[in-house]
C-alpha positions in Angstrom: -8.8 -20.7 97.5 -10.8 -18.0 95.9 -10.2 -17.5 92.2 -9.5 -14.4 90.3 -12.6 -12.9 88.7 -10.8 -10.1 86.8 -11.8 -10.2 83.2 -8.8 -9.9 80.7 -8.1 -6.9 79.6 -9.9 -6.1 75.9 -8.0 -6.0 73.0 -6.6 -2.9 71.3 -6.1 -1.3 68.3 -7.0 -2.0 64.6 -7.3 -6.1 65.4 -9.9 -5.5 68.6 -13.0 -5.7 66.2 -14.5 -8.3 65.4 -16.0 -9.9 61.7 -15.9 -8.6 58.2 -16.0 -5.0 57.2 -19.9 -5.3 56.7 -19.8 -5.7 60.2 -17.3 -2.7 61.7 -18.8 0.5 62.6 -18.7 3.4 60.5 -15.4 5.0 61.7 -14.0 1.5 60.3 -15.6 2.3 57.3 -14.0 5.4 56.8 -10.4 4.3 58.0 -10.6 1.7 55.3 -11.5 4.8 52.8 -9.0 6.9 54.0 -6.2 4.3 53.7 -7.4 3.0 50.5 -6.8 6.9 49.1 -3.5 7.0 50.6 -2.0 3.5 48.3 -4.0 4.2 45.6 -6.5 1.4 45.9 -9.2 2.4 43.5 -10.6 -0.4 43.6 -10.7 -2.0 47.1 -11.7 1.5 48.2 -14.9 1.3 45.5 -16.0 -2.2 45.7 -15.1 -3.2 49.6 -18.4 -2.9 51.3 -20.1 -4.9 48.0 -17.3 -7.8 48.5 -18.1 -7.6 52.1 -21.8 -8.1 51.9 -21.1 -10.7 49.8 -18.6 -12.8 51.8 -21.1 -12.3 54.8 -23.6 -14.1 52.3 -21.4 -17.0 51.6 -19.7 -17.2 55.1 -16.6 -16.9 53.4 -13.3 -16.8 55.5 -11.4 -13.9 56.5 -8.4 -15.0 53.7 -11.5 -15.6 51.0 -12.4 -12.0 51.6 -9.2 -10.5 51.4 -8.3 -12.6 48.1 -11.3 -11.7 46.4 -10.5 -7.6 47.2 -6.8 -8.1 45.9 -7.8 -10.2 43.2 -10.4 -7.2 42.0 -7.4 -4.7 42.3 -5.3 -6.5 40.4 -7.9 -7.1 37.7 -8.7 -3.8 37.5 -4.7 -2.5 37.4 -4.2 -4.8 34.7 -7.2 -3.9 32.7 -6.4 0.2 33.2 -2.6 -0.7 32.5 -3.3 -2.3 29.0 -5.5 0.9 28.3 -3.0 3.5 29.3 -0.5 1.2 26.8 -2.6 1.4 24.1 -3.1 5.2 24.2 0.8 6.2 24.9 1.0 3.9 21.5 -0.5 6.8 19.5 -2.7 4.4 17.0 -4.7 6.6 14.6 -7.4 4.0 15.4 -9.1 1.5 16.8 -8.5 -2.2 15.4 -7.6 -5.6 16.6 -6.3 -8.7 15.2 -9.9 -10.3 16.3 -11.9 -8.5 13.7 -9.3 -9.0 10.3 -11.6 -11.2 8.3 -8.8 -13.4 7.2 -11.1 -15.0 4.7 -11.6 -11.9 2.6 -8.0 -11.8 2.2 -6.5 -15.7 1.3 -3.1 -13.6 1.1 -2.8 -13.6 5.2 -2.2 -17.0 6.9 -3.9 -16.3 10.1 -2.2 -18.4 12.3 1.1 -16.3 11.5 -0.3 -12.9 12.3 -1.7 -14.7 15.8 1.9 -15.8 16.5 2.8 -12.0 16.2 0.5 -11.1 18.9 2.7 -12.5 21.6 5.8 -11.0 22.6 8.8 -13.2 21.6 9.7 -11.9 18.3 9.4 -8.0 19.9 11.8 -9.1 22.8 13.8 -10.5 19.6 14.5 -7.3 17.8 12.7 -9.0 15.0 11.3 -7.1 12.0 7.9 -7.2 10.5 7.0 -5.9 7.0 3.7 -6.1 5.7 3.9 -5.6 1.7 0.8 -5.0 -0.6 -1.1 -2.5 -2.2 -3.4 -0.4 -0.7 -6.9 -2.2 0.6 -5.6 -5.1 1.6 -5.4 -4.9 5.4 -1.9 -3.6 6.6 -2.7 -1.0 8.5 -5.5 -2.6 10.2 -3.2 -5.8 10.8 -0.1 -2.9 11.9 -2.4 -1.5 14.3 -3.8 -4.6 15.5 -0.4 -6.7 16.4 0.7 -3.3 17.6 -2.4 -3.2 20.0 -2.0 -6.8 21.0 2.1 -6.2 22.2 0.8 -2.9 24.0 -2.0 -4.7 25.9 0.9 -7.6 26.6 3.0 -4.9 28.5 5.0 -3.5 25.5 5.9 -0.2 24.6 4.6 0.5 21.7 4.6 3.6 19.6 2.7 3.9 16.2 3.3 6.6 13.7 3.7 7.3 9.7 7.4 7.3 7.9 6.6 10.9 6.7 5.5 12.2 10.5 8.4 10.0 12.1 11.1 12.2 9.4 9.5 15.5 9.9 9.8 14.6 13.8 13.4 13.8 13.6 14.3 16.7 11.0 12.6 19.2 13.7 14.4 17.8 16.2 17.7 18.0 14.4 17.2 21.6 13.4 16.6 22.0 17.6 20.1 20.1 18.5 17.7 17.6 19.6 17.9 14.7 17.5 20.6 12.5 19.4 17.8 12.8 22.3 15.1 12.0 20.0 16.8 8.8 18.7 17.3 7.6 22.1 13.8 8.2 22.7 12.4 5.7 19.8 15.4 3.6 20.8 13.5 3.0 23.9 10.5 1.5 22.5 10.2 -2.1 22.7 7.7 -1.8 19.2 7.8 1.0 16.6 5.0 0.8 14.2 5.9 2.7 11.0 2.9 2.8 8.4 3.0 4.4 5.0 6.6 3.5 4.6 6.7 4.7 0.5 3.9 6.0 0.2 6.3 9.8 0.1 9.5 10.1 -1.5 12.0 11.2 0.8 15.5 13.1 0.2 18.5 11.8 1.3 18.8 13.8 3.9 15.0 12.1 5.3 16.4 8.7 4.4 19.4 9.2 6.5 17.4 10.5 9.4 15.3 7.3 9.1 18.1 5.2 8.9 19.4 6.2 12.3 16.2 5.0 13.9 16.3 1.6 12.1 20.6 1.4 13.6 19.5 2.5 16.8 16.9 -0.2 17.4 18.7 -3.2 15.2 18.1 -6.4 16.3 17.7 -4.9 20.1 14.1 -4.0 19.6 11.7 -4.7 17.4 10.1 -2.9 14.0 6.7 -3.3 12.4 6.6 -1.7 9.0 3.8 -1.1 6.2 4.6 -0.4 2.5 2.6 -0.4 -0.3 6.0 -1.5 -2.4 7.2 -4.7 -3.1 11.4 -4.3 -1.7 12.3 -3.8 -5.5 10.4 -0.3 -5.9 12.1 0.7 -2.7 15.0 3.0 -4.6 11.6 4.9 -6.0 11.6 6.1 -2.3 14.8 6.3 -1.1 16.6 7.3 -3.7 20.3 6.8 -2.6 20.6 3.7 -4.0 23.4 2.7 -1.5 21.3 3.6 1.5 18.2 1.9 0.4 20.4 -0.9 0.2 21.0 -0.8 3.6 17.6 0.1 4.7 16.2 -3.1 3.2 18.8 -5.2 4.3 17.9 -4.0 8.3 14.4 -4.6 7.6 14.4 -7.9 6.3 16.8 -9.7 8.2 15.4 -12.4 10.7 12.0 -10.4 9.5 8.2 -11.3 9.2 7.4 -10.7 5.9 3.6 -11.0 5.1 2.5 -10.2 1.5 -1.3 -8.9 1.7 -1.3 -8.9 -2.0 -2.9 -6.6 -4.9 -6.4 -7.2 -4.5 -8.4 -4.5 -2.2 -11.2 -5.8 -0.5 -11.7 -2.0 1.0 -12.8 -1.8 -2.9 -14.7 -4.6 -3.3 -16.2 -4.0 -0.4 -17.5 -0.7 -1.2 -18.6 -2.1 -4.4 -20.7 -4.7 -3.3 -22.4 -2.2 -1.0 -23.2 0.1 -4.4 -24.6 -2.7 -5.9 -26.6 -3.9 -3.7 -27.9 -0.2 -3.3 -28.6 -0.4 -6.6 -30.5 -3.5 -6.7 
């Protein structure tokens, strides 16, 4: 019996080659580019041929190679994602919850403000109102929580009380304000700073107020004042609507006192002193 010597026939397609990508000809090279464009995989498409070389070091597996290039992606989406958070957040500036020296200010039990960084009390609806004078670290701590819940996924938007009112009176005198109220409705976090720091009319107060209905214990508010709650009526001056203000502020709410003492101002003093010296 004589036996077949017909060779089986060679495998087609994308599977015919053989090794890692280090190894594939250059058409391979540029299929992978090509297709790497087309799902958007900035960073598989960048860092393949490195990871390649790499795995062909290590004789890493054909599933240890792809892991490492989809674990790299992923890294990489999650690092851009909590970039694009934090600038669609609007903060004035930089400042994180890592660099409030919590021992320049006694006022500002530390591991309160790091409970605030995570997201249960924004998916709460729960308020947060930082109280004290000026110097004494609200914004930075606003800003910082605020920057924390962006980078956690949260949509976070950061304004002052006097932009947010000449925003909404602007969009009132457009026929636009039901759509503008929906908008900050959205947000999971709305970080209003310098809340007090302007008198408003009633007309202001009321527009305010419709933000603070519209997000009530659904999502979550991050407020600084530099007024203790019983000065309030010196900026809203219906007395009955302050009333009402407060109360949606403070209930279930963080309250954090940063006290009277500025160390912006001590700070500045030391450094003329020392100048001095």
């Amino acid at each position: 019996m004589t036996q077949s010597t017909a060779q089986a026939p060679q495998q087609q397609g994308p599977r015919a080659s053989s090794g890692l990508p280090g190894q594939r000809s250059q058409d391979a090279g540029v299929a992978i580019d090509t297709a790497c464009r087309t799902l958007g995989l900035t960073t598989i498409r960048g860092r393949w041929e490195e990871i390649a070389a790499q795995a062909l070091r290590e004789h890493s597996s054909y599933s240890d190679f792809l892991a490492e290039l989809l674990e790299n992606e992923c890294e990489d989406r999650d690092e851009r994602r909590k970039l694009r958070r934090v600038k669609e957040a609007n903060f004035p500036r930089p400042k994180r919850v890592e660099d409030f020296d919590f021992s320049k200010n006694p006022n500002v039990p530390p591991e309160v403000v790091n409970t605030l960084t995570t997201m249960g009390w924004v998916q709460s609806g729960q308020p947060l109102c930082l109280i004290g004078d000026s110097g004494t670290g609200k914004s930075h701590l606003l800003i910082g929580i605020g920057t924390a819940i962006a980078e956690a996924g949260g949509r976070v938007r950061c304004t002052t009380a006097a932009n947010l009112v000449n925003e909404l009176a602007e969009a009132a005198d457009d026929k636009q304000l039901g759509r503008t109220i929906k908008k900050y409705g959205r947000i999971d976090l709305l970080c209003l700073d310098e809340l007090g720091y302007v008198k408003l009319d009633r007309h202001g107060a009321e527009l305010l107020f419709q933000i603070f209905t519209e997000r009530e214990e659904r999502h979550a508010i991050a407020i600084a004042s530099n007024r203790p709650f019983t000065e309030w009526d010196q900026t809203f001056t219906d007395k009955r609507l302050c009333q009402a203000i407060v109360d949606r502020l403070t209930f279930e709410a963080h309250i954090i006192e940063t006290g009277t003492d500025s160390f912006r101002l001590a700070a500045t003093t030391a450094k003329r002193k020392a100048a001095m010296s």
